[in-house]
C-alpha positions as a Markdown table, in Angstrom:
| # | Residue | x | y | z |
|---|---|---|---|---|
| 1 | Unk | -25.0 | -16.7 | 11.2 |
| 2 | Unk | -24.3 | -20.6 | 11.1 |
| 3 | Unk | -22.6 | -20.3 | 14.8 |
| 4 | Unk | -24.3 | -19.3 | 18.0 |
| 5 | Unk | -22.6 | -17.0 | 20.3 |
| 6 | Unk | -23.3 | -15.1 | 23.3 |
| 7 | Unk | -21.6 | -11.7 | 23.7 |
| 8 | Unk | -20.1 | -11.1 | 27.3 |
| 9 | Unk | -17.8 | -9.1 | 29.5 |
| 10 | Unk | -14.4 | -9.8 | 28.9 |
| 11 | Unk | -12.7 | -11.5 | 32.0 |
| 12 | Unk | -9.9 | -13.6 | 32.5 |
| 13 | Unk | -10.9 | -16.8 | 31.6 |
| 14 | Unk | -11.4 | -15.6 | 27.9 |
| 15 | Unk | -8.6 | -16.8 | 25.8 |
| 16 | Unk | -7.3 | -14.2 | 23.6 |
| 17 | Unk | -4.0 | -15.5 | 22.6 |
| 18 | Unk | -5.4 | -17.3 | 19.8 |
| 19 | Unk | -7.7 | -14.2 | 18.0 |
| 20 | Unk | -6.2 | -13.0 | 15.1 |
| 21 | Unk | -8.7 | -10.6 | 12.8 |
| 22 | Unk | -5.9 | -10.2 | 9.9 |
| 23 | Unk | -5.1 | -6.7 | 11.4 |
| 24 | Unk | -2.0 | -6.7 | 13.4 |
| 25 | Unk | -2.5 | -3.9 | 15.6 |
| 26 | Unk | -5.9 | -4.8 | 16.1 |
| 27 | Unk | -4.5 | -8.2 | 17.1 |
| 28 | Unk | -1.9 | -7.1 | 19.4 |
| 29 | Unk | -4.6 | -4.3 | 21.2 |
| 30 | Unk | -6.4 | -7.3 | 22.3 |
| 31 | Unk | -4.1 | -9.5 | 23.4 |
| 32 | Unk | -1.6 | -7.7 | 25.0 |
| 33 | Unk | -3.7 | -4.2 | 25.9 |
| 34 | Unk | -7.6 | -4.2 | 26.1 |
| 35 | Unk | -7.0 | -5.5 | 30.3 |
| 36 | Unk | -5.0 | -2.2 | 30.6 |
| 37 | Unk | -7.9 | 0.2 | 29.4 |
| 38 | Unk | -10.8 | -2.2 | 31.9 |
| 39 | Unk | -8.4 | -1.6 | 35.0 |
| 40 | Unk | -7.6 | 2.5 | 34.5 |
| 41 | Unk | -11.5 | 2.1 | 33.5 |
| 42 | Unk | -11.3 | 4.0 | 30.3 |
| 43 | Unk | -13.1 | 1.7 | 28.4 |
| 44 | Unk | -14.8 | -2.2 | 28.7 |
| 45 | Unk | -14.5 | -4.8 | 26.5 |
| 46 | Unk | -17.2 | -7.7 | 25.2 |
| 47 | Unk | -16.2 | -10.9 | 23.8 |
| 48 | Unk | -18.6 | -12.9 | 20.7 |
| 49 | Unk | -17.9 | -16.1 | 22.4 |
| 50 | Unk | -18.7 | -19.4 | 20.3 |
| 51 | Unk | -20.7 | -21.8 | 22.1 |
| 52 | Unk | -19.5 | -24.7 | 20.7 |
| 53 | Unk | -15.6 | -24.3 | 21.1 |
| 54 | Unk | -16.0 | -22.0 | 24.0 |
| 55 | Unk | -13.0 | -19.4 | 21.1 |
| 56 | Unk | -13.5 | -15.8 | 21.0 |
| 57 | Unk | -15.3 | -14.8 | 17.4 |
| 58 | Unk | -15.0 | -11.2 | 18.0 |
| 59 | Unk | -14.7 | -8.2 | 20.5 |
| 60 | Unk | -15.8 | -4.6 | 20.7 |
| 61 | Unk | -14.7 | -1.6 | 23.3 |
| 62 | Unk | -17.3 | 0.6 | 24.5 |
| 63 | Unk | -16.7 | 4.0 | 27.0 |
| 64 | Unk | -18.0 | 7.3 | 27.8 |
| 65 | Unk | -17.1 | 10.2 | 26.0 |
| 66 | Unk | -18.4 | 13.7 | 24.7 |
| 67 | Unk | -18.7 | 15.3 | 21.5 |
| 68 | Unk | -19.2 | 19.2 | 21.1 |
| 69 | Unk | -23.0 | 20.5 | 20.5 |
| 70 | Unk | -21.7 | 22.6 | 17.5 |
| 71 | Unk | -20.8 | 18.8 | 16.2 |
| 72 | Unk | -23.8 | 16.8 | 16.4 |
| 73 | Unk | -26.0 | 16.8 | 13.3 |
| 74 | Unk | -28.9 | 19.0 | 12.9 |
| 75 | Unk | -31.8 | 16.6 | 13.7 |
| 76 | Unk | -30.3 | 15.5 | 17.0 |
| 77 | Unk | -29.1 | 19.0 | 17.9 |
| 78 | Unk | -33.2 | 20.3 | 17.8 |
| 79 | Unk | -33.9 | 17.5 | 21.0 |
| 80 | Unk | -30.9 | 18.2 | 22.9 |
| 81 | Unk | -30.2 | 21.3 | 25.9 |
| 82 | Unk | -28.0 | 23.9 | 24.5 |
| 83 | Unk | -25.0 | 22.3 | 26.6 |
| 84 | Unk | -21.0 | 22.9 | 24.8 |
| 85 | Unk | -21.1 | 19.5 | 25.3 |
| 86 | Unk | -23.3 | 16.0 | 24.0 |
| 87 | Unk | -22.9 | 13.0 | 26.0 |
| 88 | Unk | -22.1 | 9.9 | 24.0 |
| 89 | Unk | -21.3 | 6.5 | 24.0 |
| 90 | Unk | -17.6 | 5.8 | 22.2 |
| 91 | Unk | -16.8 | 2.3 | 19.5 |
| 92 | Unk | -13.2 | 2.3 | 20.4 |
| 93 | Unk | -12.5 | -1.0 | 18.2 |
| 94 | Unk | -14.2 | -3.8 | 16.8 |
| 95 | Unk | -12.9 | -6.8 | 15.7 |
| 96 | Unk | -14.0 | -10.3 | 14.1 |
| 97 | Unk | -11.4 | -13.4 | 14.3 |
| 98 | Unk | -11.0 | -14.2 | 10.6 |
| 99 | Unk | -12.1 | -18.0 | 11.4 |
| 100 | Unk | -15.4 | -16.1 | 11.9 |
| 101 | Unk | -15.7 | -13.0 | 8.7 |
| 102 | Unk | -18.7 | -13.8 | 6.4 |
| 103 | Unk | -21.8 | -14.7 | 9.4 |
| 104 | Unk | -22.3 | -11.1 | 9.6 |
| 105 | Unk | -20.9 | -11.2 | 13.5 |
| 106 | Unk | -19.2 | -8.0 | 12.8 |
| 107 | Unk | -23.0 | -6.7 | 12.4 |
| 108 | Unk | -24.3 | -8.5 | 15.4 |
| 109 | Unk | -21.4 | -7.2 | 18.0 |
| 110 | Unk | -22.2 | -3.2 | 16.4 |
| 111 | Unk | -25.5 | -3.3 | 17.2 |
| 112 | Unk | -24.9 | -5.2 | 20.6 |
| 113 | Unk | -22.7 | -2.0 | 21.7 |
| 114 | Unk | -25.9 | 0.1 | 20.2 |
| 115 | Unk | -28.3 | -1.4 | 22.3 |
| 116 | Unk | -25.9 | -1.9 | 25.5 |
| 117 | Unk | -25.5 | 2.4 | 24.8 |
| 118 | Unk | -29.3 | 3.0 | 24.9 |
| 119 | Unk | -30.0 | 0.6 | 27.9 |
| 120 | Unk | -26.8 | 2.2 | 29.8 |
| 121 | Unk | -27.5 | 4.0 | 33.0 |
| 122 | Unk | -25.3 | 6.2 | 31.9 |
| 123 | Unk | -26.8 | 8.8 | 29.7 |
| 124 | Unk | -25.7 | 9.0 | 26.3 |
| 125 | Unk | -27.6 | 10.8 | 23.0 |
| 126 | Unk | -25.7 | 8.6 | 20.2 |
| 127 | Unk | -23.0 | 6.3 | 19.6 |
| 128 | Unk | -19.8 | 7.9 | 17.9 |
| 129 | Unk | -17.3 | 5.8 | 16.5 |
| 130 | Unk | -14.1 | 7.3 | 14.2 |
| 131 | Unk | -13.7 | 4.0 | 11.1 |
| 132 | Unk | -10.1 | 3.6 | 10.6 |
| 133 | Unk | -10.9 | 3.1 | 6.7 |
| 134 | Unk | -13.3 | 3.6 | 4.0 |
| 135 | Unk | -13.9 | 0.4 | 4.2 |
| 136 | Unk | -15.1 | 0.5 | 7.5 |
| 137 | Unk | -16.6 | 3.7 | 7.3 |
| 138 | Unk | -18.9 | 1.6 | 4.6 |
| 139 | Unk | -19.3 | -1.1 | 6.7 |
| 140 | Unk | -21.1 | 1.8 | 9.6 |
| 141 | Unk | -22.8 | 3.8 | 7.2 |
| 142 | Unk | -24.7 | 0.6 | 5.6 |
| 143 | Unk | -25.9 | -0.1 | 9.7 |
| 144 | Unk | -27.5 | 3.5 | 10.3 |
| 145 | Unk | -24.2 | 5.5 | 10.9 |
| 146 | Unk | -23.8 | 8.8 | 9.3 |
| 147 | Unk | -21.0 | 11.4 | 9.1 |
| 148 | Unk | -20.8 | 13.7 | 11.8 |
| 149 | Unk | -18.4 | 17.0 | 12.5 |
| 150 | Unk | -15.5 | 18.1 | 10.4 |
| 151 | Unk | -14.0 | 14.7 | 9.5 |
| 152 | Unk | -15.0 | 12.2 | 7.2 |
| 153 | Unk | -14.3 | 9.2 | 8.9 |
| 154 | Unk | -16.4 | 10.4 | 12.3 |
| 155 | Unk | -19.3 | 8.5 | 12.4 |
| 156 | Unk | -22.7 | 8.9 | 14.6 |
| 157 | Unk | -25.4 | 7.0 | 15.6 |
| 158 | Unk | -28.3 | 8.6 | 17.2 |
| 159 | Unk | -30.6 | 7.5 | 19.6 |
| 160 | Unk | -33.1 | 10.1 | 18.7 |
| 161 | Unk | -35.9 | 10.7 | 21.4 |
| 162 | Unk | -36.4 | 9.2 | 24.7 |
């Protein structure tokens, strides 16, 4: 990456009206909705934030969430409790502001919200995400994920053993 950021908590003082990632709806989630899911507490945000300019590069949404045992892939299942459920760690979205595509930021933010998974004190066995594309399913698989469940576009990343 040519630019420095640090990734942060989104808070007030972030300026969002002036990220645009090319996708509308991604666009619009982050202006106008992302405050909505941190208040009900359904899901944080964290901001790329560009040192220089002080302009948000990117964002990602991270929350709890479960998956069923009968889901999780085969090497993960033989470490875990026979529980119904699998506690995880959820990628709602992921974003990079198109001033910012090509540094590999979109990269950097994914395995922020890996690492901020694994370090949580909440616990969580992997990190699930569901790509909106096969482009972005490509874009997972090629940083670890793999296909999980009955869909082809779920997506898992396991933390393997503690």
């Amino acid at each position: 990456m040519d630019q420095q950021f640090d990734i942060e908590v989104l808070v007030s003082h972030h300026d969002r009206a002036g990220f645009s990632c090319g996708a509308d709806e991604m666009d619009e989630y982050f202006k106008k909705q992302v405050s909505q899911g941190i208040r009900k507490r359904v899901a944080n945000c964290y901001v790329a934030v560009d040192i220089i300019n002080n302009t948000v590069a990117g964002f990602y949404t991270f929350s709890a969430a479960s998956i069923p045992l009968t889901d999780v892939p085969v090497d993960l299942k033989k470490v875990l409790p026979r529980y119904p459920s699998v506690p995880v760690a959820r990628l709602g979205r992921l974003a990079v502001n198109e001033r910012y595509k090509g540094q590999k930021l979109g990269a950097a933010l994914l395995w922020d919200a890996i690492e901020r998974a694994k370090r949580s004190d909440l616990s969580a066995t992997a990190l699930i995400v569901d790509a909106k594309d096969e482009n972005s399913k490509a874009f997972y698989i090629y940083n670890g994920f793999s296909v999980y469940g009955s869909l082809p576009l779920q997506l898992i990343f396991s933390f393997g053993k503690r």
